[in-house]
DOVO-373452 format. One record per residue (C-alpha): residue number from 0; x, y, z. Coordinates in steps of 0.1 Angstrom, whole numbers. Example, Ala and Ser with C-alpha at 12.3 -4.5 7.8 and 13.67 -1.06 7.14 Angstrom:
# residues 2
pt nr 0 | px 123 | py -45 | pz 78
pt nr 1 | px 137 | py -11 | pz 71
***
This chain:
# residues 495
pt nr 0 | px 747 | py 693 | pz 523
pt nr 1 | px 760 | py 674 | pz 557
pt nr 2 | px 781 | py 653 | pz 540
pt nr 3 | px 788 | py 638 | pz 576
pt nr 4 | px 755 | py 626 | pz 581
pt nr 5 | px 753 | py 612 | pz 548
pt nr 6 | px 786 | py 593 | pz 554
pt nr 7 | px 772 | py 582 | pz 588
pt nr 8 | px 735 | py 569 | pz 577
pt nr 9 | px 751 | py 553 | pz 544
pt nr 10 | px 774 | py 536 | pz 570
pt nr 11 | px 750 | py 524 | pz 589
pt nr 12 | px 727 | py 509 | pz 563
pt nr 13 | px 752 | py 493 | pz 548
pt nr 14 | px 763 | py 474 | pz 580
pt nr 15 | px 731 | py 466 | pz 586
pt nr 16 | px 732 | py 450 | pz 545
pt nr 17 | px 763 | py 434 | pz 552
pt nr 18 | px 747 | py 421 | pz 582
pt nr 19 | px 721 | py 406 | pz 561
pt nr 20 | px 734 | py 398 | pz 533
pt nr 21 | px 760 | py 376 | pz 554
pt nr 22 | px 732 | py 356 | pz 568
pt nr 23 | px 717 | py 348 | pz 534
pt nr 24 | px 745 | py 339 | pz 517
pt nr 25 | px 756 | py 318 | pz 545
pt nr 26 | px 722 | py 299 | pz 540
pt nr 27 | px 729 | py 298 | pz 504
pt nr 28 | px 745 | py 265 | pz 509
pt nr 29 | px 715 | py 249 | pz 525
pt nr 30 | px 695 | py 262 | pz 499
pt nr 31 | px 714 | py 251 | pz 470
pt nr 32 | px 725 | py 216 | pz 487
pt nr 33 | px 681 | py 209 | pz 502
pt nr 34 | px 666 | py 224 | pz 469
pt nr 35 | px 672 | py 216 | pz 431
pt nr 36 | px 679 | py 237 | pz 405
pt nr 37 | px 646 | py 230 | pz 392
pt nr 38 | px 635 | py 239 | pz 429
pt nr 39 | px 656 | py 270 | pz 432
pt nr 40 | px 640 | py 277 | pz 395
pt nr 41 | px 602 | py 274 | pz 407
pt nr 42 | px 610 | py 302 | pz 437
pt nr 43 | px 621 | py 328 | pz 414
pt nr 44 | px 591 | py 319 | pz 387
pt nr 45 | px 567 | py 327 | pz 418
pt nr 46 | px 582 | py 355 | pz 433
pt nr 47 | px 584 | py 371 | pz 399
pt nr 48 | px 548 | py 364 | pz 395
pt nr 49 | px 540 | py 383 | pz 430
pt nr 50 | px 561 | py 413 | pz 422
pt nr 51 | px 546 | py 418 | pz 389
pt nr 52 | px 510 | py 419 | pz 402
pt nr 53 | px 516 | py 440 | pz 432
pt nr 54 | px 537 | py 464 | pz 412
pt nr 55 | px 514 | py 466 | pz 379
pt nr 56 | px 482 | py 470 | pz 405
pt nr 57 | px 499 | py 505 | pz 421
pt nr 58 | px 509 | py 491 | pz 452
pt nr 59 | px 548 | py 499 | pz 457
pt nr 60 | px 541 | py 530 | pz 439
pt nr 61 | px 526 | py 542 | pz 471
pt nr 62 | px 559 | py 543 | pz 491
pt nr 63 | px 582 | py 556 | pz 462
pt nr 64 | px 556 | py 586 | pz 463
pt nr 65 | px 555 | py 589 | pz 496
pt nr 66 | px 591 | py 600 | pz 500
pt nr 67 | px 586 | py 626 | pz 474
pt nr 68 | px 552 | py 639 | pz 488
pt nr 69 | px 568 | py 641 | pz 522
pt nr 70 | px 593 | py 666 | pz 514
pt nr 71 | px 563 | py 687 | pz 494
pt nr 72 | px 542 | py 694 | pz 529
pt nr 73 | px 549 | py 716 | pz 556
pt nr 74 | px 561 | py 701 | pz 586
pt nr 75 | px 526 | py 698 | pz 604
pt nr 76 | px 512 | py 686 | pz 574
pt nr 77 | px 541 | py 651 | pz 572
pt nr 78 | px 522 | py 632 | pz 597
pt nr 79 | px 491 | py 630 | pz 574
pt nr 80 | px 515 | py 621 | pz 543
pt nr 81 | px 522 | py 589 | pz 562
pt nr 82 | px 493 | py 577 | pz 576
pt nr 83 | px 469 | py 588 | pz 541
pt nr 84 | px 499 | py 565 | pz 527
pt nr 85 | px 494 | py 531 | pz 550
pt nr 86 | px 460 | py 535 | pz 551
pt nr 87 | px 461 | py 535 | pz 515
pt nr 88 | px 483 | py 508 | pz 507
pt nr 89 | px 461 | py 488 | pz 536
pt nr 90 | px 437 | py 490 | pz 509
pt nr 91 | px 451 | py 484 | pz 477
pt nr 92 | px 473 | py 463 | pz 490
pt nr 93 | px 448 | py 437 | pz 502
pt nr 94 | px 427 | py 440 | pz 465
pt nr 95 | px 459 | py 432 | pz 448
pt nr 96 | px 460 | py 400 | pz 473
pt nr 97 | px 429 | py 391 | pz 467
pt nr 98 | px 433 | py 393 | pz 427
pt nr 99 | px 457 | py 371 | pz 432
pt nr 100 | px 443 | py 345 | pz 452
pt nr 101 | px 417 | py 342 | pz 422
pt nr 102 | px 441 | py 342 | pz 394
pt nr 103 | px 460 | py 314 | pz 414
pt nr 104 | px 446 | py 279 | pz 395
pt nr 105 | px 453 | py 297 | pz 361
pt nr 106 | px 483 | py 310 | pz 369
pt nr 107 | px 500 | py 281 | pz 383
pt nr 108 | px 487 | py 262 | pz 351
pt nr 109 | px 504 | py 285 | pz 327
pt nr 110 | px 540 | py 285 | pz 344
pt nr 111 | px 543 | py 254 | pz 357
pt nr 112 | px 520 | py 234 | pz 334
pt nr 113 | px 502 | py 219 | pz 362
pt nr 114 | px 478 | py 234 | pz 389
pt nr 115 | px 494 | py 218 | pz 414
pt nr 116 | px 515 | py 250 | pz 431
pt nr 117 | px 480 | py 269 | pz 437
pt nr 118 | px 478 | py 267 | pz 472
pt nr 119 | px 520 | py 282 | pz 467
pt nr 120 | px 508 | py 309 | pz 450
pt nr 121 | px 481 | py 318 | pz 474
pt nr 122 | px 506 | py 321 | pz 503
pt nr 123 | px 535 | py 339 | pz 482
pt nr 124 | px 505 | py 369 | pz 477
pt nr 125 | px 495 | py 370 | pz 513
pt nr 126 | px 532 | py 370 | pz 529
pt nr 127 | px 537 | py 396 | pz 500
pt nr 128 | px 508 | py 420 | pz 511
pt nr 129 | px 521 | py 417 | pz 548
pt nr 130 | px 557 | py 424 | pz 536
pt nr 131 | px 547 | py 455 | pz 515
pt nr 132 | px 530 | py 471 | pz 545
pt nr 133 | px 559 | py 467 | pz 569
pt nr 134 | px 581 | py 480 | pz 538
pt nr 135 | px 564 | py 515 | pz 542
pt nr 136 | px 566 | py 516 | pz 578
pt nr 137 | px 603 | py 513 | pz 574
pt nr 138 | px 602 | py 544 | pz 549
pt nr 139 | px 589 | py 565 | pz 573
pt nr 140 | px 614 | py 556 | pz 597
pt nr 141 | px 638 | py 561 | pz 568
pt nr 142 | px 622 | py 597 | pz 562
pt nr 143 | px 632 | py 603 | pz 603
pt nr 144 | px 663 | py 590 | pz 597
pt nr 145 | px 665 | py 568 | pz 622
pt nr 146 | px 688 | py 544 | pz 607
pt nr 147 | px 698 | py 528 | pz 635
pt nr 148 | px 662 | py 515 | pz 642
pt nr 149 | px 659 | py 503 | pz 606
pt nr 150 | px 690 | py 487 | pz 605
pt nr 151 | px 683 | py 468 | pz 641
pt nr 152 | px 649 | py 458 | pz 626
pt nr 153 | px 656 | py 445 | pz 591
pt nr 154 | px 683 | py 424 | pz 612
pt nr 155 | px 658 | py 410 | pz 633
pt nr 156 | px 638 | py 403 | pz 611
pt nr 157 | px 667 | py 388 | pz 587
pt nr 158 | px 677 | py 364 | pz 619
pt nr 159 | px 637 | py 352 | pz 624
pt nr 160 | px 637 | py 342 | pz 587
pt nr 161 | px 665 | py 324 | pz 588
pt nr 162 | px 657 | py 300 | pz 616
pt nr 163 | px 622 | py 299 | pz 603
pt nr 164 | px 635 | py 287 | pz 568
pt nr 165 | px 659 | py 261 | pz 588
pt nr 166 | px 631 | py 251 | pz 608
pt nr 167 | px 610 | py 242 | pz 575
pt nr 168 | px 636 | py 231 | pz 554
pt nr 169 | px 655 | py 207 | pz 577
pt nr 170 | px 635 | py 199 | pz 606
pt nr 171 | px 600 | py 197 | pz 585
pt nr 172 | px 613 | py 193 | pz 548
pt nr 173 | px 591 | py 219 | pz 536
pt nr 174 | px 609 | py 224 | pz 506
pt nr 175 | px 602 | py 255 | pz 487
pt nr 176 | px 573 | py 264 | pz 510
pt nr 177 | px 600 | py 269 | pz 535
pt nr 178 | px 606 | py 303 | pz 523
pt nr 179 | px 570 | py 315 | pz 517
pt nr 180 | px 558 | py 299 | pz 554
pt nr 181 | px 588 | py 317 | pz 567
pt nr 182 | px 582 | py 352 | pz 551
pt nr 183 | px 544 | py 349 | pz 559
pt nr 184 | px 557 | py 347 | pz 597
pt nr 185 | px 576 | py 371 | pz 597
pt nr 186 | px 558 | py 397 | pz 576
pt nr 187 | px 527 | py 393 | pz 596
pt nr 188 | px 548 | py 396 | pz 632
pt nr 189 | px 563 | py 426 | pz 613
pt nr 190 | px 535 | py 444 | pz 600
pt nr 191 | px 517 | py 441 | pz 636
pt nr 192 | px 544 | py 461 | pz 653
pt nr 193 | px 552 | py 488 | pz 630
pt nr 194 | px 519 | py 495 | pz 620
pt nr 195 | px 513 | py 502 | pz 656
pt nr 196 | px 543 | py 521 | pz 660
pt nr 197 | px 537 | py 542 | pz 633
pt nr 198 | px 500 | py 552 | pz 633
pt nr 199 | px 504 | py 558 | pz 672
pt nr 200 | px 530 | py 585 | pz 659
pt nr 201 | px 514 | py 600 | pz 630
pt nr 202 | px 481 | py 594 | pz 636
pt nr 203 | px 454 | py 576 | pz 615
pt nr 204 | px 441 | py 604 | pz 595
pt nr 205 | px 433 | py 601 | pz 554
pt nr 206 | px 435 | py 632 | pz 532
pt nr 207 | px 421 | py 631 | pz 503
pt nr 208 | px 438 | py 660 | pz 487
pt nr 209 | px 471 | py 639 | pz 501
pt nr 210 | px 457 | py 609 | pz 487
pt nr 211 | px 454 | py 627 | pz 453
pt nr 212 | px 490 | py 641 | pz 448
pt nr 213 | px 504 | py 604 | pz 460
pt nr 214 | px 481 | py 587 | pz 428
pt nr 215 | px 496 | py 617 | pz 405
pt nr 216 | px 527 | py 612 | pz 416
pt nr 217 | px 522 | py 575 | pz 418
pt nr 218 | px 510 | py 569 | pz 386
pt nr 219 | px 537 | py 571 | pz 364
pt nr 220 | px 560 | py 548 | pz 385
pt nr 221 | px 536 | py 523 | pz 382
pt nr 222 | px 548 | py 516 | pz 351
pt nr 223 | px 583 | py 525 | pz 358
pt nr 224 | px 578 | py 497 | pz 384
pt nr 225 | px 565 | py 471 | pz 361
pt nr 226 | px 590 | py 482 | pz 334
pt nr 227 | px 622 | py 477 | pz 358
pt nr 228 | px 607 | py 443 | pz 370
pt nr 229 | px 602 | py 431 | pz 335
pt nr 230 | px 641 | py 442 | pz 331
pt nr 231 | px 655 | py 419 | pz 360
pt nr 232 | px 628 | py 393 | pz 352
pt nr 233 | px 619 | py 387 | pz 322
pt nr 234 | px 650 | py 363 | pz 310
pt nr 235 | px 635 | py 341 | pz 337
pt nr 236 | px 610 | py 335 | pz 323
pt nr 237 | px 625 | py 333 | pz 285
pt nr 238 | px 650 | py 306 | pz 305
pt nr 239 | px 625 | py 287 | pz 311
pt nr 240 | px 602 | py 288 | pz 283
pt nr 241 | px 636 | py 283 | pz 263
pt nr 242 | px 660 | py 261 | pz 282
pt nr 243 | px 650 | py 248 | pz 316
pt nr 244 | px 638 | py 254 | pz 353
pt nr 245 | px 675 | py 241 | pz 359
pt nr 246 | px 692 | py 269 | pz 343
pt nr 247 | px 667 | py 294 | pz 359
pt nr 248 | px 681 | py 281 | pz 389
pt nr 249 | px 720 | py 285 | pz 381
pt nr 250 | px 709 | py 313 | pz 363
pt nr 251 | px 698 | py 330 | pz 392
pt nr 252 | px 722 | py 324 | pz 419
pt nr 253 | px 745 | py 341 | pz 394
pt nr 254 | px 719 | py 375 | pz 392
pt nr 255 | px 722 | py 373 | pz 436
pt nr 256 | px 762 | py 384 | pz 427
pt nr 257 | px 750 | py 411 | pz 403
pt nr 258 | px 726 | py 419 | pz 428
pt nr 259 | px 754 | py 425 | pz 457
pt nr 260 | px 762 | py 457 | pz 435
pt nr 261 | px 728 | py 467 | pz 453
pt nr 262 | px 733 | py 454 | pz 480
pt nr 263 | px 768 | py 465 | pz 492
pt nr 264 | px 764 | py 500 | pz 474
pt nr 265 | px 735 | py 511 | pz 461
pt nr 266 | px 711 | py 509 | pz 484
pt nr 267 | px 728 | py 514 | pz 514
pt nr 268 | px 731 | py 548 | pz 495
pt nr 269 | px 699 | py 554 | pz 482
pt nr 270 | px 678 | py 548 | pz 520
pt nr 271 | px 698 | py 574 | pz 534
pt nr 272 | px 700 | py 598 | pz 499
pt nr 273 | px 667 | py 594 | pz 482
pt nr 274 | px 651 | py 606 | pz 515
pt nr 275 | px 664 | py 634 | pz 525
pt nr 276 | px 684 | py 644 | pz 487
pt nr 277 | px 656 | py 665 | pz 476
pt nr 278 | px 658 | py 691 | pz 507
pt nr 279 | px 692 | py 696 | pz 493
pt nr 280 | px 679 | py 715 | pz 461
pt nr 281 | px 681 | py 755 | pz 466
pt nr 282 | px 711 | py 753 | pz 488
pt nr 283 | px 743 | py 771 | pz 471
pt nr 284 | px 766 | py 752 | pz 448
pt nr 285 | px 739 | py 723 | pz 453
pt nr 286 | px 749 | py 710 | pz 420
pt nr 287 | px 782 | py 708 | pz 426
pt nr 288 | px 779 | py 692 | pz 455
pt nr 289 | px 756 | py 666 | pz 436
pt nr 290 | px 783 | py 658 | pz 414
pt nr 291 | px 807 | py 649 | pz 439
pt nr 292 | px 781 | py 627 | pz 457
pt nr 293 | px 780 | py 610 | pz 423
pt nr 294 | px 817 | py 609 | pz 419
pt nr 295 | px 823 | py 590 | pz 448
pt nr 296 | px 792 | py 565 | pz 443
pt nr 297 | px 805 | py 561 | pz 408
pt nr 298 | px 842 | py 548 | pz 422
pt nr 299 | px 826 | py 529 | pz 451
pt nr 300 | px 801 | py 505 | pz 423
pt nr 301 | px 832 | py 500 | pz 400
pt nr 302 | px 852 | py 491 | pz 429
pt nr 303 | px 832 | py 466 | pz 448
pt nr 304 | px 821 | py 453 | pz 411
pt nr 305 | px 860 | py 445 | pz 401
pt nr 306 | px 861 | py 428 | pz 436
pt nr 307 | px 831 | py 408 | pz 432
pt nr 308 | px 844 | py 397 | pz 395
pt nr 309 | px 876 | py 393 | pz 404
pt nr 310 | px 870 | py 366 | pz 436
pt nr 311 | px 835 | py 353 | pz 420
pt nr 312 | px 854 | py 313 | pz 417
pt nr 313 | px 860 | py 312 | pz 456
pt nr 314 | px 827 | py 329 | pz 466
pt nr 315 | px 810 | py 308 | pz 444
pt nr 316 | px 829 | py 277 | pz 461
pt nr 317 | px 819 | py 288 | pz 497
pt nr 318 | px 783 | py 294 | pz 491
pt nr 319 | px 771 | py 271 | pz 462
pt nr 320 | px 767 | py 228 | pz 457
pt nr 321 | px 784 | py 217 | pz 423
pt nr 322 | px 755 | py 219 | pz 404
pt nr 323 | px 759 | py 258 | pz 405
pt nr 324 | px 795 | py 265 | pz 396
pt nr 325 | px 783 | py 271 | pz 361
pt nr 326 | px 771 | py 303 | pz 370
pt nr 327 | px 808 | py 318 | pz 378
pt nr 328 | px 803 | py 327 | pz 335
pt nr 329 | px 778 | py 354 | pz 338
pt nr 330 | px 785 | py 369 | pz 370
pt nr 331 | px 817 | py 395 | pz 353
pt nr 332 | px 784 | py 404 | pz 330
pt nr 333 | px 758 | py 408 | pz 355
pt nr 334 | px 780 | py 427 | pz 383
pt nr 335 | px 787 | py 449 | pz 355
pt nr 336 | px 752 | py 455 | pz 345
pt nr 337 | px 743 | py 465 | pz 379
pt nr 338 | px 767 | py 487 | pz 381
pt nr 339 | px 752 | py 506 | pz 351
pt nr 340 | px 722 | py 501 | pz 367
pt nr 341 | px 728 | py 515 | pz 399
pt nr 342 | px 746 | py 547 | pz 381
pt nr 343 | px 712 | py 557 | pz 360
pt nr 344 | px 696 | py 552 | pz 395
pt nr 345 | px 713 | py 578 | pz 407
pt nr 346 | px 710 | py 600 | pz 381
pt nr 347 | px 670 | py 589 | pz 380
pt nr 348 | px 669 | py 605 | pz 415
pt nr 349 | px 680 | py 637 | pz 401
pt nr 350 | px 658 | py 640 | pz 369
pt nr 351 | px 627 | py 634 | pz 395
pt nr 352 | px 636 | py 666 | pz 412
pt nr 353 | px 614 | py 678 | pz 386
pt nr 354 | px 578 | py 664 | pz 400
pt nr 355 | px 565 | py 666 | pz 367
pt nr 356 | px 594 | py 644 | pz 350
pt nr 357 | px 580 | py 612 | pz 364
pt nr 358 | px 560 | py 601 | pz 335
pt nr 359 | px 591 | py 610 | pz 314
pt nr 360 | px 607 | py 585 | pz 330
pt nr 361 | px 582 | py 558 | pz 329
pt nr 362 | px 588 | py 560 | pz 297
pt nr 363 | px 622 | py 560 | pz 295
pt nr 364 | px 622 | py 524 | pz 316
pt nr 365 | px 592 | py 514 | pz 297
pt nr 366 | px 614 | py 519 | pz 264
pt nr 367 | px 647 | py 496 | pz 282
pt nr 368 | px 618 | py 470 | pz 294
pt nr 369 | px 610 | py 467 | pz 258
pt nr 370 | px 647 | py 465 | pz 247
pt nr 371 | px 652 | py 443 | pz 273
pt nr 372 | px 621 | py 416 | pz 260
pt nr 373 | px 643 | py 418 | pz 224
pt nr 374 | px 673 | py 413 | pz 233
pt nr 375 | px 665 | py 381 | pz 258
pt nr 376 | px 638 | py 366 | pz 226
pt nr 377 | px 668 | py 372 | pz 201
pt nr 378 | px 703 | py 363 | pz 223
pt nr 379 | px 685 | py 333 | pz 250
pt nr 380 | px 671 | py 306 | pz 220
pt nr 381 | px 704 | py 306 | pz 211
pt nr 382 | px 729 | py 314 | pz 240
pt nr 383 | px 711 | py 307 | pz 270
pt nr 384 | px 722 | py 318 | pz 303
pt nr 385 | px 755 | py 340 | pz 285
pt nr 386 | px 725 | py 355 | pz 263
pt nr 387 | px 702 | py 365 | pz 293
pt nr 388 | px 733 | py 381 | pz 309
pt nr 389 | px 743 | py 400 | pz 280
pt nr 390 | px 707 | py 413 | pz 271
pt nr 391 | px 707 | py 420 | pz 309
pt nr 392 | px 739 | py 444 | pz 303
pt nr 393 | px 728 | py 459 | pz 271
pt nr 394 | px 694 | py 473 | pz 285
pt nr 395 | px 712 | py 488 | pz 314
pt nr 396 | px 733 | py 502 | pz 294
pt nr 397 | px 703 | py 517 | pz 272
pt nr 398 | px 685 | py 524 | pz 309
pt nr 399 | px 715 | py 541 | pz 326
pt nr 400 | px 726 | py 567 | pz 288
pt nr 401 | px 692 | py 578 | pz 284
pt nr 402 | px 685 | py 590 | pz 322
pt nr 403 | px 720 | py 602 | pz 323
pt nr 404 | px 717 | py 625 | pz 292
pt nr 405 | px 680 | py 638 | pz 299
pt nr 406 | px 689 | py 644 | pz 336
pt nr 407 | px 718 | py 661 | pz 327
pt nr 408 | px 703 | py 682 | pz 299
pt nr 409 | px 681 | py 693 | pz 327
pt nr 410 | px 703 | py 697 | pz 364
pt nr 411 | px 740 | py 696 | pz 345
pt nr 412 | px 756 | py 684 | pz 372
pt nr 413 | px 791 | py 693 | pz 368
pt nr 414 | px 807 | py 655 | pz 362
pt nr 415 | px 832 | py 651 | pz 339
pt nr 416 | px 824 | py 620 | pz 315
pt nr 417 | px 865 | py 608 | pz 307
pt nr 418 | px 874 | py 596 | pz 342
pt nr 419 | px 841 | py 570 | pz 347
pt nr 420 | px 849 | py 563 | pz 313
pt nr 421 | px 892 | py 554 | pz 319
pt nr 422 | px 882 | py 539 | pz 355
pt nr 423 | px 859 | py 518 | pz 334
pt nr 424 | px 884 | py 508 | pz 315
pt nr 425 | px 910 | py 499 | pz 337
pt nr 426 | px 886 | py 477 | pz 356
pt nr 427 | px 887 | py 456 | pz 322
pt nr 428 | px 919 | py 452 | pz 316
pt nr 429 | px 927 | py 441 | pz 354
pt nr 430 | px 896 | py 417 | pz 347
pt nr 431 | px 913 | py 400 | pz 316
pt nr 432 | px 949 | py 404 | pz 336
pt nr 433 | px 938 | py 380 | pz 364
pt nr 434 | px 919 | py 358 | pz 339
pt nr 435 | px 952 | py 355 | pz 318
pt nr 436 | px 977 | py 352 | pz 346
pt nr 437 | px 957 | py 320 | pz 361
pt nr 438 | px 975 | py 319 | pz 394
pt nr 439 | px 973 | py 280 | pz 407
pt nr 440 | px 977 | py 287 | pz 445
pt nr 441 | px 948 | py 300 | pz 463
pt nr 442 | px 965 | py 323 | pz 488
pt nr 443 | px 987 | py 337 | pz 460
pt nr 444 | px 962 | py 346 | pz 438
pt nr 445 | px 941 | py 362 | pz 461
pt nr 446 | px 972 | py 385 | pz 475
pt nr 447 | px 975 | py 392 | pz 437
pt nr 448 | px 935 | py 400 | pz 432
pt nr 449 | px 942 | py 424 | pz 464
pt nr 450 | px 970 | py 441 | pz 451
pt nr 451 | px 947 | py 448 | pz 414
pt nr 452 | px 922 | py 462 | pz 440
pt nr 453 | px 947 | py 480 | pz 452
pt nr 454 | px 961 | py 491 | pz 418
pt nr 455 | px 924 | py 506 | pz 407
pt nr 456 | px 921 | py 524 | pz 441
pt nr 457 | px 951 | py 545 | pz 430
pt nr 458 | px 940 | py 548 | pz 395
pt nr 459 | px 907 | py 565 | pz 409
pt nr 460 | px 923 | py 589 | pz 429
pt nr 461 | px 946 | py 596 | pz 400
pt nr 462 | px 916 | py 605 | pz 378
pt nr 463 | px 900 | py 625 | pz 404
pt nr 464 | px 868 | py 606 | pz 413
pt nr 465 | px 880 | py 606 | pz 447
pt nr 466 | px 901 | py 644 | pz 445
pt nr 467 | px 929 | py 643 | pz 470
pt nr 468 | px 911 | py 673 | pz 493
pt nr 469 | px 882 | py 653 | pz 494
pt nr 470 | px 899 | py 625 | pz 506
pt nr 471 | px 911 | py 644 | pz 536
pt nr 472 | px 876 | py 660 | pz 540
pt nr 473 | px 863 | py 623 | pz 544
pt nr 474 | px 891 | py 615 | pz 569
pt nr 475 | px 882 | py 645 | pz 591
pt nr 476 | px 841 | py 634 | pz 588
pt nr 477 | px 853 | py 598 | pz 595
pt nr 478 | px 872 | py 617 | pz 630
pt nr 479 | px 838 | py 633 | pz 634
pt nr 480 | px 857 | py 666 | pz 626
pt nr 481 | px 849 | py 693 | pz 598
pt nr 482 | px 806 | py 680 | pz 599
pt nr 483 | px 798 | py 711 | pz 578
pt nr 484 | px 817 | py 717 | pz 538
pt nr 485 | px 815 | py 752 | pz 533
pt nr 486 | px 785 | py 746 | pz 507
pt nr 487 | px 763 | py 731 | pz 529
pt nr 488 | px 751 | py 764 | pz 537
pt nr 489 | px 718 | py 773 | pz 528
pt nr 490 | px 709 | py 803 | pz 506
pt nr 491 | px 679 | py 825 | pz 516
pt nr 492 | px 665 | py 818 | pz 486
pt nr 493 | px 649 | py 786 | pz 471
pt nr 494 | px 656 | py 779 | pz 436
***
């Protein structure tokens, strides 16, 4: 396993995230100070109701199997892999638009009360289709590994979107069609290009025995999709039916903090793991060499997560107007549940080096999304937003045990459970230590949040998440030294 190319395509992706993410949080405060809560509110309600249909209707299943198909073929067979893929989702990608165009007038009417965001709806599923299509030309460049080019595109296109969406917002006052003119843009611009760029590559070919292990393969994450949408969803839509469109709004500029979790860590990781991880297996020691992999990723979410609790007041003061400062009281809760989330993640890559295992774990999301609905119809009525973020947490929690035990039952990678468990801890009490110590002055309690980041950092090494040799071996990777660990060598045999 070249744990320097790992190090260096993780690297990359996640400057091209912090890239990104920059920019969009530095637009957060024209956002929140140009658009409502209630505004704010009515964007998430749509985009939930996009992703839902596109991934109930099998169209991002087609690029999670694609990845796993890929690595199945012989190398003169992968070009075929791709383009039976685009050609496919060109397909059922366009019928899931077209459903819902024509569910549009009814589907306004039942989450808004009013017919009048039709037309809204109409654009969010055709800059959806557009975006979905240039999604899977970026897998294959992932599959290449060409991170550089992904990260210089997603960029590009980050930058476009951004002066699109001041364009509409300020100089037109768009409001929340802003967002959806800009993304139609920019997908379509998008999907023009790499389309071209890939099929020129790969060809325009459509295999029908291809076609046929993609849907096999597919199928099951089609409801693992929908599952894990209802999960970071569905107390939207309880918020709404419960509280208000205004606390749907605060509600979800909080989730965009637990969302960093992703952002800054987890998938930065899982572009440059998840698509080359599984030509890993049959190499010597490969479990081993899985479980420290996991190891570090497990320091690296509790980490950022403390830091992203622990300054959540003066981010929250950059980014967001007033109206949103309420939201500072589920972000500790949320950052933590993505942090669970992004750890069963992980260990969901691994049980799916079984092929067969992906309708196990349909249902294993299936069975958190239903934990999920629950918990958000038993805790929201009465808590609200504190109650969404707790049934948030608590399904994650259900998510990331179950695919951690039944992934481990299977692979036993060898991770010991105490230290995640003690780093965990610590990470509580340095939470409810900055909390109780209420430094007044702004630059002393940030050297003070520093020097608790500080504090963990040690603590981790202490443990062993982050063993003292393998410190050094990332130092020498870091130098470009030592590219090859000893078991990185292949066997001759596959297992």
């Amino acid at each position: 396993m070249n744990l320097r190319r790992l190090f260096t395509s993780s690297s990359i992706y996640l400057l091209g995230n912090l890239a990104n993410r920059a920019l969009s949080f530095l637009m957060i405060p024209l956002y929140t100070r140009l658009l409502s809560p209630a505004e704010y509110g009515t964007i998430e309600i749509l985009e939930l109701l996009v992703t839902v249909t596109v991934i109930t209707l099998g169209a991002s299943a087609i690029a999670s199997s694609t990845i796993r198909i890929y690595h199945d073929e012989a190398e003169a067979d992968r070009p075929k892999v791709i383009s039976t893929a685009v050609i496919s989702l060109l397909v059922v990608g366009l019928l899931v638009a077209l459903f819902g165009m024509a569910i549009s007038t009814s589907a306004s009417s039942f989450l808004f009360r009013t017919p009048a965001n039709e037309n809204l709806i109409r654009l969010a599923f055709l800059a959806t289709y557009l975006s979905i299509l240039t999604e899977l030309c970026l897998v294959y460049q992932r599959l290449k590994e060409r991170a550089s080019y992904f990260v210089k595109y997603s960029s590009t296109q980050l930058v476009a979107s951004a002066l699109l969406n001041l364009f509409f917002l300020v100089g037109m006052h768009a409001g929340v069609w802003s967002l959806f003119w800009s993304k139609l843009i920019v997908s379509m611009v998008g999907a023009l290009l790499l389309l071209r760029l890939v099929l020129r590559e790969v060809g325009t070919a459509w295999d029908p025995r291809i076609a046929r292990k993609l849907a096999r393969f597919g199928a099951p994450l089609v409801i693992a999709g929908a599952s894990m949408l209802m999960i970071h969803s569905s107390d939207r839509y309880f918020l709404n039916r419960y509280v208000s469109l205004t606390d749907v709004g605060i509600y979800s500029m909080a989730y965009k903090f637990g969302f960093l979790v992703t952002y800054l860590v987890g998938e930065p990781f899982k572009r440059a793991w998840n698509a080359t991880s599984y030509g890993y297996v049959g190499s010597v020691d490969w479990q081993h060499s899985f479980a420290r992999i996991g190891s570090y990723l497990i320091f690296t979410l509790m980490l950022v997560s403390l830091a992203l609790t622990l300054f959540r007041t003066e981010f929250l003061t950059f980014v967001a107007a007033r109206d949103y400062r309420s939201a500072a009281a589920v972000i500790p809760i949320l950052v933590a549940s993505y942090t669970l989330r992004e750890l069963g993640d992980f260990f969901n890559g691994v049980y799916l080096i079984s092929k067969s295992r992906s309708r196990n774990l349909a249902g294993i999301i299936l069975f958190s999304a239903l934990v999920n609905i629950a918990l958000n119809f038993l805790l929201i009525p009465t808590m609200g937003m504190i109650g969404a973020a707790w049934a948030t947490f608590g399904t994650f929690a259900v998510y990331s045990g179950v695919i951690c035990t039944v992934s481990q039952r299977e692979q036993k990678l060898p991770l010991a459970v105490a230290p995640p468990v003690l780093l965990a801890m610590a990470a509580l009490g340095l939470g409810f230590f900055d909390t109780w110590l209420g430094v007044s002055s702004v630059v002393l309690a940030g050297l003070v949040k520093l020097a608790e980041l500080g504090l963990f950092t040690a603590v981790g090494v202490w443990l062993g998440l982050i063993p003292r040799v393998s410190l050094a071996e990332l130092v020498a990777v870091v130098r470009g030294l030592n590219p090859e660990l000893p078991s990185e060598r292949k066997s001759t045999t596959s297992q």
